[in-house]
PDB file with SEQRES, HELIX, SHEET and CRYST1 records, atoms N, CA, C and O in Angstrom:
SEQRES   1 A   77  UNK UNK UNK UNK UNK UNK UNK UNK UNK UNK UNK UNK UNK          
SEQRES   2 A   77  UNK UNK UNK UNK UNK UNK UNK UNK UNK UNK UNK UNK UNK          
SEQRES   3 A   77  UNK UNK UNK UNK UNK UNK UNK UNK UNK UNK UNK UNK UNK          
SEQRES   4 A   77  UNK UNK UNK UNK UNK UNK UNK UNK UNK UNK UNK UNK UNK          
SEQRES   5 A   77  UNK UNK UNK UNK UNK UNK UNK UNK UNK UNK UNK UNK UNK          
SEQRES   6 A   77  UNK UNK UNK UNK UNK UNK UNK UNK UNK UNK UNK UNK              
HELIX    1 AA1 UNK A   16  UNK A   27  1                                  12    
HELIX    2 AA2 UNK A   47  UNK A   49  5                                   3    
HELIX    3 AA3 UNK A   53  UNK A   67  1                                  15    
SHEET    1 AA1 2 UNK A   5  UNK A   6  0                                        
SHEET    2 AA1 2 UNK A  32  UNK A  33  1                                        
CRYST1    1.000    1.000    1.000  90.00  90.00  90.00 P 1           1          
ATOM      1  N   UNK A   1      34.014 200.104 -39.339  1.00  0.00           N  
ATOM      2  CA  UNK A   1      33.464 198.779 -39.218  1.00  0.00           C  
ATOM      3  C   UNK A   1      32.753 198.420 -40.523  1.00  0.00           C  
ATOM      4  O   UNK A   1      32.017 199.226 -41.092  1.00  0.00           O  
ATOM      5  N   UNK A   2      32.936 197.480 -40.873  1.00  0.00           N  
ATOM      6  CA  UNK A   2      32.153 196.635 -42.501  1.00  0.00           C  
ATOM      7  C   UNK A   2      31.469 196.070 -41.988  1.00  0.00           C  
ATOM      8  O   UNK A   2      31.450 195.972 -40.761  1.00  0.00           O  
ATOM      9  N   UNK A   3      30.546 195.416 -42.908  1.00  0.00           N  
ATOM     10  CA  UNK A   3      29.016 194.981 -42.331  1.00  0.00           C  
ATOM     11  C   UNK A   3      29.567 193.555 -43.557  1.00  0.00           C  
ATOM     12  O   UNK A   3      30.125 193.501 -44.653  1.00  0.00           O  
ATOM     13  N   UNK A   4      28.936 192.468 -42.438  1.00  0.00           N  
ATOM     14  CA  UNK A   4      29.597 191.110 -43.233  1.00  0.00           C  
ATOM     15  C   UNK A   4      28.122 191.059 -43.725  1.00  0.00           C  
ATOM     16  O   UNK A   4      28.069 191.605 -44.828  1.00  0.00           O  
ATOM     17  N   UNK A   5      27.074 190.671 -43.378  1.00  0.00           N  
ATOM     18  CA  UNK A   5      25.685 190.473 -44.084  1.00  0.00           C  
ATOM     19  C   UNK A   5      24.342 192.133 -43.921  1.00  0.00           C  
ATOM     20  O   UNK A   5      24.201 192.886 -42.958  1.00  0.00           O  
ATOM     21  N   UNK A   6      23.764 192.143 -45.001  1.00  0.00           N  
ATOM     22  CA  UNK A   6      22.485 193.095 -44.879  1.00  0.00           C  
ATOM     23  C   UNK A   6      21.110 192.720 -44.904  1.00  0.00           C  
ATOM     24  O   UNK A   6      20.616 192.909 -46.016  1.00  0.00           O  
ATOM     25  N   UNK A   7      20.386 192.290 -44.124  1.00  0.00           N  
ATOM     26  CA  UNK A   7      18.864 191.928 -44.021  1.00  0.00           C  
ATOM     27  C   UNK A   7      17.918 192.772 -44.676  1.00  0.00           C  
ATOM     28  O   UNK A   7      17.617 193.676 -43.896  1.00  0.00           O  
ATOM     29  N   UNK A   8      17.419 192.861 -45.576  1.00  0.00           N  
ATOM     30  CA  UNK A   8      16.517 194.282 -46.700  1.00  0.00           C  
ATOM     31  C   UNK A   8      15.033 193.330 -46.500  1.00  0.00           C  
ATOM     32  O   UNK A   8      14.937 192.247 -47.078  1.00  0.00           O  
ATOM     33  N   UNK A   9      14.016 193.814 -45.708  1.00  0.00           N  
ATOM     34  CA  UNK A   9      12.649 193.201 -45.417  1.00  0.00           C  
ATOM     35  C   UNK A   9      11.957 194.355 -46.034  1.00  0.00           C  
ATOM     36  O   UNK A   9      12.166 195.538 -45.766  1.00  0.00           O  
ATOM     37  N   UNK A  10      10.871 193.749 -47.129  1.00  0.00           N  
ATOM     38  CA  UNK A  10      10.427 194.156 -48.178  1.00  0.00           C  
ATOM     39  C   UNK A  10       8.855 193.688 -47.980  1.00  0.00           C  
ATOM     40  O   UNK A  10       8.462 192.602 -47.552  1.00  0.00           O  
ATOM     41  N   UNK A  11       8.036 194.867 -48.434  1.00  0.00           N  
ATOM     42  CA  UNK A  11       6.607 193.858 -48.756  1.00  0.00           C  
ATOM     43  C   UNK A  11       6.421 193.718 -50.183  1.00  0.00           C  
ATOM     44  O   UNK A  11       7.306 193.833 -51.031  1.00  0.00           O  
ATOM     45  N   UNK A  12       4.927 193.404 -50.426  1.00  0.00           N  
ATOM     46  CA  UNK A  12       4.663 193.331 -51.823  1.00  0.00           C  
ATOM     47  C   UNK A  12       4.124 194.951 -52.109  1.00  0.00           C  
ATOM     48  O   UNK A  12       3.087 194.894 -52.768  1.00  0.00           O  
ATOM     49  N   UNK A  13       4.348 195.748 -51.940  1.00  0.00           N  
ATOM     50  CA  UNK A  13       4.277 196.787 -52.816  1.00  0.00           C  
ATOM     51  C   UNK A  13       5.926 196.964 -53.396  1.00  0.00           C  
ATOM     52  O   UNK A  13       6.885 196.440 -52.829  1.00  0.00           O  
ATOM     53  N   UNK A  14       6.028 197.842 -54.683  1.00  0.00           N  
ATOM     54  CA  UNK A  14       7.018 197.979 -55.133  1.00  0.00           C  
ATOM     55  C   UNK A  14       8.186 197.935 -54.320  1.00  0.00           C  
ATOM     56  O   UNK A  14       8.208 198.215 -53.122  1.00  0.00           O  
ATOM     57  N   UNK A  15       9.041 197.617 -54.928  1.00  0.00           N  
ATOM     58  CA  UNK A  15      10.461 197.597 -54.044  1.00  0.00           C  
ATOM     59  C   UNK A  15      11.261 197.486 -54.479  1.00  0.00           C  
ATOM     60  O   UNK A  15      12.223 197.391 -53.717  1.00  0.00           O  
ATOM     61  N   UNK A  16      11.547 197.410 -55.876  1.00  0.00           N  
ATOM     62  CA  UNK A  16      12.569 197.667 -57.048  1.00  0.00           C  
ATOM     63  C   UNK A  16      14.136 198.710 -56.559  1.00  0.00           C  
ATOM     64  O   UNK A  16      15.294 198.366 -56.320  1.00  0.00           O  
ATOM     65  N   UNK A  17      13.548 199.866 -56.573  1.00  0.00           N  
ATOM     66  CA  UNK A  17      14.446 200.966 -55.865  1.00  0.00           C  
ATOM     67  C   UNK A  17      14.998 200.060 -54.562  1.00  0.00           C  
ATOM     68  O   UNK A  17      16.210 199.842 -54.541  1.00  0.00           O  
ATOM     69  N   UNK A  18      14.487 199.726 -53.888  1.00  0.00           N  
ATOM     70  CA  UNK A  18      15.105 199.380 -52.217  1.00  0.00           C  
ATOM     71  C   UNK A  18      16.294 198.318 -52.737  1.00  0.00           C  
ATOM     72  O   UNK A  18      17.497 198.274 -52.476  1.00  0.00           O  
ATOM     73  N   UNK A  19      15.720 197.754 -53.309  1.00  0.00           N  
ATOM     74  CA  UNK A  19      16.687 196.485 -53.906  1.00  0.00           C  
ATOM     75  C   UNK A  19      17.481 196.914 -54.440  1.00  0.00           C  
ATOM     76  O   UNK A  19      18.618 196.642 -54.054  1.00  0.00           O  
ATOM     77  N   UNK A  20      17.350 197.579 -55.309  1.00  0.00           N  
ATOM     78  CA  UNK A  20      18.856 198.044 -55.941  1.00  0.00           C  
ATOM     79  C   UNK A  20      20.038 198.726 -55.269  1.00  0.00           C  
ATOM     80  O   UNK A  20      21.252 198.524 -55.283  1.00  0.00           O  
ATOM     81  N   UNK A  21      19.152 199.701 -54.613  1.00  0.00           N  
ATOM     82  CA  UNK A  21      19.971 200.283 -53.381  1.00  0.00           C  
ATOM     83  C   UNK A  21      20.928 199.108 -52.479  1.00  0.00           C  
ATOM     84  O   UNK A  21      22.120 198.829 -52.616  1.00  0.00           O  
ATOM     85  N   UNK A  22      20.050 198.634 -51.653  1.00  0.00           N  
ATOM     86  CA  UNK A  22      20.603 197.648 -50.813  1.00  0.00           C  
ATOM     87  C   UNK A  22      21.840 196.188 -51.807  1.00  0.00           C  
ATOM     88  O   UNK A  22      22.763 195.480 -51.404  1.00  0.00           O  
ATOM     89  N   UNK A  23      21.271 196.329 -52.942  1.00  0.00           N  
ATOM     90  CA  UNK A  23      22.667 195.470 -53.755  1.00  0.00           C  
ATOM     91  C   UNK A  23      23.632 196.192 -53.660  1.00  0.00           C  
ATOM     92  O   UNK A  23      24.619 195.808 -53.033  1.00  0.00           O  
ATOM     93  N   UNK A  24      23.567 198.010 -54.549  1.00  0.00           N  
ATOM     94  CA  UNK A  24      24.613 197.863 -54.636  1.00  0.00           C  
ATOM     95  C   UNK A  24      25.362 198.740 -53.431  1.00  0.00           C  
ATOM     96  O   UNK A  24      26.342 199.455 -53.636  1.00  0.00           O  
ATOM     97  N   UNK A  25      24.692 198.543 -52.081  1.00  0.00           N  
ATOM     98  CA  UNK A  25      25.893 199.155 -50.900  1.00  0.00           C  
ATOM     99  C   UNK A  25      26.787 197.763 -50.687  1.00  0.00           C  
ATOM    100  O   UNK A  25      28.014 197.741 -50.586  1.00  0.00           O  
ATOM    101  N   UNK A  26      25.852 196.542 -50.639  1.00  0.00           N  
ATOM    102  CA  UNK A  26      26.854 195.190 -50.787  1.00  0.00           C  
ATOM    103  C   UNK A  26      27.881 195.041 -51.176  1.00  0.00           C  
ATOM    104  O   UNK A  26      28.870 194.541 -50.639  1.00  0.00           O  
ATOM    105  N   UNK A  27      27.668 195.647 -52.566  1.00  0.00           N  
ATOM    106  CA  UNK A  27      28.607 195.500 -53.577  1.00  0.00           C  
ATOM    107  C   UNK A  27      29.592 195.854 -53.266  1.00  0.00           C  
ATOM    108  O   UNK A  27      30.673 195.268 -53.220  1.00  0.00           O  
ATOM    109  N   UNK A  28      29.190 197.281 -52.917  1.00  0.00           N  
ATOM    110  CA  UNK A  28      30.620 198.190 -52.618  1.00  0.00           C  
ATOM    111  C   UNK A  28      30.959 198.305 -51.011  1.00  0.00           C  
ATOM    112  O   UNK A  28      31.643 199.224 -50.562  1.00  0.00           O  
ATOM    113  N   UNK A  29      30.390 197.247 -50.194  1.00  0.00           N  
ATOM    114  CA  UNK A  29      31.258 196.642 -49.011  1.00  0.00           C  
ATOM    115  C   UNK A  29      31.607 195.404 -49.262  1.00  0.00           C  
ATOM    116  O   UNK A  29      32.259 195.017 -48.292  1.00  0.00           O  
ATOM    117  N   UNK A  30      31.515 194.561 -50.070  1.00  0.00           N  
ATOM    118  CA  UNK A  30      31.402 193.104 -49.930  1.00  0.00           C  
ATOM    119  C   UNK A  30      30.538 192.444 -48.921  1.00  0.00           C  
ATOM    120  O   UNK A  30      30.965 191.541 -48.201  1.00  0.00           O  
ATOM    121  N   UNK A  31      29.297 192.904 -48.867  1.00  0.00           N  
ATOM    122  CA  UNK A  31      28.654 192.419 -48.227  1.00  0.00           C  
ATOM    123  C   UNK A  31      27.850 191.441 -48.800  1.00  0.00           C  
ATOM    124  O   UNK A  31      27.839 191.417 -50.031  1.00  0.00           O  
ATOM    125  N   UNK A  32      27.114 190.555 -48.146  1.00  0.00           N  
ATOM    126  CA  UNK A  32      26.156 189.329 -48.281  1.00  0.00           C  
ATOM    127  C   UNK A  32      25.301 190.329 -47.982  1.00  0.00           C  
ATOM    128  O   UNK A  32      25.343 191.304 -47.231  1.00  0.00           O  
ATOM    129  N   UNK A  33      24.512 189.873 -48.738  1.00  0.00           N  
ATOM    130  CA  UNK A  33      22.961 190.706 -49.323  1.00  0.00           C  
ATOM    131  C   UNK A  33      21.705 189.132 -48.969  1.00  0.00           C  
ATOM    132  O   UNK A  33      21.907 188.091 -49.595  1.00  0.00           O  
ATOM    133  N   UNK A  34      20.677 189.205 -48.082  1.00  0.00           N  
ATOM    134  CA  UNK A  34      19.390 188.711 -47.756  1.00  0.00           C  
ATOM    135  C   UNK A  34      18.308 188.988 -47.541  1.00  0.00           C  
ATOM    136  O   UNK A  34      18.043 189.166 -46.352  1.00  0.00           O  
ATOM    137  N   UNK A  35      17.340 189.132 -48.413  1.00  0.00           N  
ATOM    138  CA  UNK A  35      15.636 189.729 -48.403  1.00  0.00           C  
ATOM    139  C   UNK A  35      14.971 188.358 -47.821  1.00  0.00           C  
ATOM    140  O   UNK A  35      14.986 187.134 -47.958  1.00  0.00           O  
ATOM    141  N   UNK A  36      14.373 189.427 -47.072  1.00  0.00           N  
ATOM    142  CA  UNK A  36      12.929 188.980 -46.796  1.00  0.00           C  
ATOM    143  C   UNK A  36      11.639 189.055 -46.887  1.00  0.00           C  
ATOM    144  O   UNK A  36      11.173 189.570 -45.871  1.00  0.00           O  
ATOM    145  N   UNK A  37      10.783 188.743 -47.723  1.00  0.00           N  
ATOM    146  CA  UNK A  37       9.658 189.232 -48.429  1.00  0.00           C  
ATOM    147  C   UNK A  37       8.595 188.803 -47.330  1.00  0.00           C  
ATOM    148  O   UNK A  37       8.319 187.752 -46.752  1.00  0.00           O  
ATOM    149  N   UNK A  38       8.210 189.879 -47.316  1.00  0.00           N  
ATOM    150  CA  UNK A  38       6.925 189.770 -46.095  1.00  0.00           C  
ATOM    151  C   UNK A  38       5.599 190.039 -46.474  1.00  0.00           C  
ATOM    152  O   UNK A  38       5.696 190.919 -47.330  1.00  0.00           O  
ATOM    153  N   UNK A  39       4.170 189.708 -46.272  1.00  0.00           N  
ATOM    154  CA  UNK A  39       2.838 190.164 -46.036  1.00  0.00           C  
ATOM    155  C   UNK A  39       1.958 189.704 -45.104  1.00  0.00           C  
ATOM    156  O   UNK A  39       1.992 188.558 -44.657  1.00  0.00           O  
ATOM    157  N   UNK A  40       1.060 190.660 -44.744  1.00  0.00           N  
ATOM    158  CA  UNK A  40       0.542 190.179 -43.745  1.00  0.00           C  
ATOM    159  C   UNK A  40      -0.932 189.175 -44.524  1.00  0.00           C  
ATOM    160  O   UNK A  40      -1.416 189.401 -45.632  1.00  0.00           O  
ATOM    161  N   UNK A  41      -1.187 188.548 -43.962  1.00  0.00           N  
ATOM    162  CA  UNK A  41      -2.588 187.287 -44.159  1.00  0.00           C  
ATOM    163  C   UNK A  41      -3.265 188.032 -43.998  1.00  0.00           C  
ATOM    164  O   UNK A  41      -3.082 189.249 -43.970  1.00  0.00           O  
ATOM    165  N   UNK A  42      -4.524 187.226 -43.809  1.00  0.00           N  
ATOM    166  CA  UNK A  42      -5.964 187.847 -43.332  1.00  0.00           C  
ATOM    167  C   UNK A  42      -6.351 186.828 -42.026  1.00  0.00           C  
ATOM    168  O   UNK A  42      -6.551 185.615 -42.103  1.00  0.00           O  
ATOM    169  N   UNK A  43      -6.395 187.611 -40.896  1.00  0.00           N  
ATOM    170  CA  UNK A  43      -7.239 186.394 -39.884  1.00  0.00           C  
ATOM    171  C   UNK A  43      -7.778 185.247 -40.238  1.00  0.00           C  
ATOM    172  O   UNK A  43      -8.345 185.485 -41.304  1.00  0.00           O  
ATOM    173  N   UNK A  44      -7.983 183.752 -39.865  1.00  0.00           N  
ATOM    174  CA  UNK A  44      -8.750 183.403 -39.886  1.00  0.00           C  
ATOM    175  C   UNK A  44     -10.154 183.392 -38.706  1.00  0.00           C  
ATOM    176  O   UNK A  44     -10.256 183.872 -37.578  1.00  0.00           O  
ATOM    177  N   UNK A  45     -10.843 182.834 -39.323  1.00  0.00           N  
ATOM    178  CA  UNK A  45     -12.257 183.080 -39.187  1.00  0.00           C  
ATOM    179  C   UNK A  45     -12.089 182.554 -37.381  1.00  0.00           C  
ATOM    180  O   UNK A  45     -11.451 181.508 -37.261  1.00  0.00           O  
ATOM    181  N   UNK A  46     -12.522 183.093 -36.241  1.00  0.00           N  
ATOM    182  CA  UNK A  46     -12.301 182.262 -34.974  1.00  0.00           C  
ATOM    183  C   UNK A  46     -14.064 182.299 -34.274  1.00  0.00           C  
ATOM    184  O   UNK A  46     -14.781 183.238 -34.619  1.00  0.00           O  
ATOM    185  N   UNK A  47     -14.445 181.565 -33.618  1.00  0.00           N  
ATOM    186  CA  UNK A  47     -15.773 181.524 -32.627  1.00  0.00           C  
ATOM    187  C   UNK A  47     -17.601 181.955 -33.862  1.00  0.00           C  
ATOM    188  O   UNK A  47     -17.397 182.105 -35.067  1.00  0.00           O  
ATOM    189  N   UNK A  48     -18.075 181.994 -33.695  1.00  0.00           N  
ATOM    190  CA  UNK A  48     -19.443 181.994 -34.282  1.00  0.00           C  
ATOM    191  C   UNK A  48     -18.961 182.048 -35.878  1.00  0.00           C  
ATOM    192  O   UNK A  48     -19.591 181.322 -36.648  1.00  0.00           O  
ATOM    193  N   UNK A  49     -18.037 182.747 -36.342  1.00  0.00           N  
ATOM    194  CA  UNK A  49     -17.462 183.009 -37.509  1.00  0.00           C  
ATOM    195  C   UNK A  49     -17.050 181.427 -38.328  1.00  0.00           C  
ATOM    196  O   UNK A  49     -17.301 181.212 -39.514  1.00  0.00           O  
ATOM    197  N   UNK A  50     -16.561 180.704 -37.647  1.00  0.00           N  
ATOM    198  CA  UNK A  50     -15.937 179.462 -38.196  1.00  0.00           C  
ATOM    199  C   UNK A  50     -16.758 178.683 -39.336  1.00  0.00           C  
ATOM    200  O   UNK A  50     -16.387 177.564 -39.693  1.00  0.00           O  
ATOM    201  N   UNK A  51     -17.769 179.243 -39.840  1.00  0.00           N  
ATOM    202  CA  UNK A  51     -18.562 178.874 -40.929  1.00  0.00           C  
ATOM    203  C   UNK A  51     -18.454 179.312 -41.626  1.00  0.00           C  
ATOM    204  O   UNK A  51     -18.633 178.576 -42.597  1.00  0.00           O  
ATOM    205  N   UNK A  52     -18.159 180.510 -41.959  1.00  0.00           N  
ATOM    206  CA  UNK A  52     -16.924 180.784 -43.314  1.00  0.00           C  
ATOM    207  C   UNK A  52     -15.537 180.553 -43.567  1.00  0.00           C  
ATOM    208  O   UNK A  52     -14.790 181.281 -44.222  1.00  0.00           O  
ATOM    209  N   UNK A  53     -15.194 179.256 -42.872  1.00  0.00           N  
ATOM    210  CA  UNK A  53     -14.041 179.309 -42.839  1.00  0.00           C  
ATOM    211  C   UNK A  53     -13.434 178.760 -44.514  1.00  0.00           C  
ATOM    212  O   UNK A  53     -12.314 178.748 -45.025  1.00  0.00           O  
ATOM    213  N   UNK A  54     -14.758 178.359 -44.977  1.00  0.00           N  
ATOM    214  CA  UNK A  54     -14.058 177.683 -46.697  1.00  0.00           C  
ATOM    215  C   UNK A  54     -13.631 179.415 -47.467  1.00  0.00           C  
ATOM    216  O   UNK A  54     -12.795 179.795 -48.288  1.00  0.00           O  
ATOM    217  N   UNK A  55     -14.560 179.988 -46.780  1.00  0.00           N  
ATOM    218  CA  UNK A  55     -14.492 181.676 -47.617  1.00  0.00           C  
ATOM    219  C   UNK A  55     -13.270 181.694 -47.507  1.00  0.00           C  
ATOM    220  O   UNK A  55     -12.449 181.722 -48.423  1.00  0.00           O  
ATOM    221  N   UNK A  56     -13.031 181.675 -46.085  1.00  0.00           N  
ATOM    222  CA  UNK A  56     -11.122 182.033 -45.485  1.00  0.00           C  
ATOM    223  C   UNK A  56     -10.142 181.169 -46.699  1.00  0.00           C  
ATOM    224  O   UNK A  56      -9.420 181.646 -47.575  1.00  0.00           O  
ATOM    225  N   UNK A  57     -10.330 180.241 -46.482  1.00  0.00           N  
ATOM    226  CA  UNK A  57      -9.390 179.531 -47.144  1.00  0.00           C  
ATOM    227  C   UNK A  57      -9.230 179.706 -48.671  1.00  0.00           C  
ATOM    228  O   UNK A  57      -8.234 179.621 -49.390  1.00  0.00           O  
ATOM    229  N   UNK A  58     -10.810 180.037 -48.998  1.00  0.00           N  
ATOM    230  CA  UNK A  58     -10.769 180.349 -50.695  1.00  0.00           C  
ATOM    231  C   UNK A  58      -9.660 181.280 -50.874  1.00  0.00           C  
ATOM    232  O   UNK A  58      -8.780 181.092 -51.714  1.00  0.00           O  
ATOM    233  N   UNK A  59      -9.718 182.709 -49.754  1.00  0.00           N  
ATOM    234  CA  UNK A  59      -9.302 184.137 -49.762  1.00  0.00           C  
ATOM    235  C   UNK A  59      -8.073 184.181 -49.804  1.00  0.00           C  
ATOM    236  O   UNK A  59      -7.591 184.942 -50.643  1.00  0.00           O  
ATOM    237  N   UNK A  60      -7.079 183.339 -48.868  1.00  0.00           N  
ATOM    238  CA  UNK A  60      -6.190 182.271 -48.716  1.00  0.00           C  
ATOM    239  C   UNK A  60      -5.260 182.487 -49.968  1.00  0.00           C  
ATOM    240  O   UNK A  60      -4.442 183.291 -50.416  1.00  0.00           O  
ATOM    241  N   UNK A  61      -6.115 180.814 -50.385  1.00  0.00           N  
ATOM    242  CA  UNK A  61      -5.850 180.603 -51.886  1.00  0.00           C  
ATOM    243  C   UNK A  61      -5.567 181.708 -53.066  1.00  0.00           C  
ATOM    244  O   UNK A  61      -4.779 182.035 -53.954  1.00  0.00           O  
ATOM    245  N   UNK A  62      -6.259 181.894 -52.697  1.00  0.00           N  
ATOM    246  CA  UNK A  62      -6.158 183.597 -53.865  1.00  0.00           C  
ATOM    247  C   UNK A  62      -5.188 184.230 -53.556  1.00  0.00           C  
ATOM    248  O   UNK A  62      -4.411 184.249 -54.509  1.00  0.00           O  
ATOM    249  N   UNK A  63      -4.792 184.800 -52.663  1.00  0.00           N  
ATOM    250  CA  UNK A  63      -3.893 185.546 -52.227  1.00  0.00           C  
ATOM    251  C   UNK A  63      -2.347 184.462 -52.886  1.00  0.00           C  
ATOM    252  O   UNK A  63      -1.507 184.909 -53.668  1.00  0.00           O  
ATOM    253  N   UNK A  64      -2.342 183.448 -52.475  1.00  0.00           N  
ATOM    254  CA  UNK A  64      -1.090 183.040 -52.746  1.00  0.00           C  
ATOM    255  C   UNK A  64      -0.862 182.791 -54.585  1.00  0.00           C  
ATOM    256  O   UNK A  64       0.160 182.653 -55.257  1.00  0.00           O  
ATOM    257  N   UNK A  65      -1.967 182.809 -54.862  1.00  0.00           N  
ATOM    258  CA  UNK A  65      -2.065 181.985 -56.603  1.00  0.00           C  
ATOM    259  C   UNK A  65      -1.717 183.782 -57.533  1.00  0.00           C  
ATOM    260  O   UNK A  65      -1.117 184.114 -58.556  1.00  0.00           O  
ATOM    261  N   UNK A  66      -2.443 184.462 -56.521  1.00  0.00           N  
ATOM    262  CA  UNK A  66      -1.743 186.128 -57.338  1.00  0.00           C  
ATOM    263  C   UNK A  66      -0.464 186.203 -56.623  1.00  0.00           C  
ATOM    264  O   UNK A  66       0.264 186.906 -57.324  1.00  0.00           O  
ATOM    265  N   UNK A  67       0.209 185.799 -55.505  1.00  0.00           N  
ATOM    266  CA  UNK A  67       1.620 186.343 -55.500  1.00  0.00           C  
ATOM    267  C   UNK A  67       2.647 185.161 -56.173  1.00  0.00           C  
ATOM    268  O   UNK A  67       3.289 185.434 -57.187  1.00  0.00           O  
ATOM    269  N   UNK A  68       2.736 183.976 -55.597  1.00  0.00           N  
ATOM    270  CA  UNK A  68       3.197 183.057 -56.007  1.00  0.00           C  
ATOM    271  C   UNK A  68       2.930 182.008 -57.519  1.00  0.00           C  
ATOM    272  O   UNK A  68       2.182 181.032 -57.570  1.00  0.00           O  
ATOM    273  N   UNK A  69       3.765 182.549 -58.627  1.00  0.00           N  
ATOM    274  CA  UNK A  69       3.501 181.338 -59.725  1.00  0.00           C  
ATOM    275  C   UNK A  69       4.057 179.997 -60.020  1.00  0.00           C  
ATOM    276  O   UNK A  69       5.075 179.545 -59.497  1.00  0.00           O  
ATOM    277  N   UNK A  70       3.403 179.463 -60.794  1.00  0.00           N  
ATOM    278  CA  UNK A  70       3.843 177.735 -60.395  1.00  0.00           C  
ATOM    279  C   UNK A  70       5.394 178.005 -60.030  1.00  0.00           C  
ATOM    280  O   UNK A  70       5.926 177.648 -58.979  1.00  0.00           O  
ATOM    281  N   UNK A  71       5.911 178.577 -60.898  1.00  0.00           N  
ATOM    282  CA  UNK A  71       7.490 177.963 -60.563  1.00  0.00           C  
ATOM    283  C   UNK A  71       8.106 178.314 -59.316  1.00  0.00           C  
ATOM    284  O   UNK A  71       9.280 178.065 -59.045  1.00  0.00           O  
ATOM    285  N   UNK A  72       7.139 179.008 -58.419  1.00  0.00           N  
ATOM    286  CA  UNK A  72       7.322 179.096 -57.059  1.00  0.00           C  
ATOM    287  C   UNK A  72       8.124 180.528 -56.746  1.00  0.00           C  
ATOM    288  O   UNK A  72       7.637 181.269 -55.893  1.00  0.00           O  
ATOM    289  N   UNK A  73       9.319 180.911 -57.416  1.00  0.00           N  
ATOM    290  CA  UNK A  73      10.150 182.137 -57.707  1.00  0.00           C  
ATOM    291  C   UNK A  73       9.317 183.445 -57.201  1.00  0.00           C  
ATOM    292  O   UNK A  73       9.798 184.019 -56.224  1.00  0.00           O  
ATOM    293  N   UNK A  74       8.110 183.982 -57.766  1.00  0.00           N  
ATOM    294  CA  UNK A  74       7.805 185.415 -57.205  1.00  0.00           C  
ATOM    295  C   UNK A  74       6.630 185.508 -58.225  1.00  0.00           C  
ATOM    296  O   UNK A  74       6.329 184.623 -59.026  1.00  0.00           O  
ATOM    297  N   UNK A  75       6.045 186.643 -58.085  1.00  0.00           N  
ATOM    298  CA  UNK A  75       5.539 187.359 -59.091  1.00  0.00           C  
ATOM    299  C   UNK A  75       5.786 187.488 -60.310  1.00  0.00           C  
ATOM    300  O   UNK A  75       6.825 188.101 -60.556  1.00  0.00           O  
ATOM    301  N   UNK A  76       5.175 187.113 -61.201  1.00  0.00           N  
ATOM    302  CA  UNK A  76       5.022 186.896 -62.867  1.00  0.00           C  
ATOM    303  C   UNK A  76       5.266 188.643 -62.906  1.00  0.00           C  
ATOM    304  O   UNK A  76       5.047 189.587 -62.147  1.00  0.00           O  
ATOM    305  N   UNK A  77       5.761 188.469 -64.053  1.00  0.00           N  
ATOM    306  CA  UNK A  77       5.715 190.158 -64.354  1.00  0.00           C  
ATOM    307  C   UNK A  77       5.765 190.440 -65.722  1.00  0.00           C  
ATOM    308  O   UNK A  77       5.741 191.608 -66.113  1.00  0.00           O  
TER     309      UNK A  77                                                      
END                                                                             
């Protein structure tokens, strides 16, 4: 049996190796190759807490401005 597509779910720690791997079994099935880049958030703030919720959002912010650069693509490197 050949595998028409491969799903490769990845976080933000390294993952260079996984990727390459998972290209080139594609390759050499003709398979369609699709990542999914995953991380988990941070809660937001819920009940007596909701007064830091600008903290949350700062924390938020941050998180996306170190993974995501303007051009939207990934991690600067």
């Amino acid at each position: 049996m050949t595998y028409k597509t491969i799903l490769l779910v990845v976080g933000v720690s390294p993952f260079e190796d996984d990727l390459r791997a998972a290209a080139d079994l594609c390759a050499s099935q003709g398979a369609h190759l699709s990542v999914l880049a995953s991380r988990i958030a941070t809660l937001p703030p819920m009940g007596d807490l909701a007064a830091i919720s600008t903290a949350w959002i700062d924390s938020r912010d941050s998180d996306l401005e170190d993974r995501v650069p303007e051009s939207g693509v990934g991690p600067e490197d």
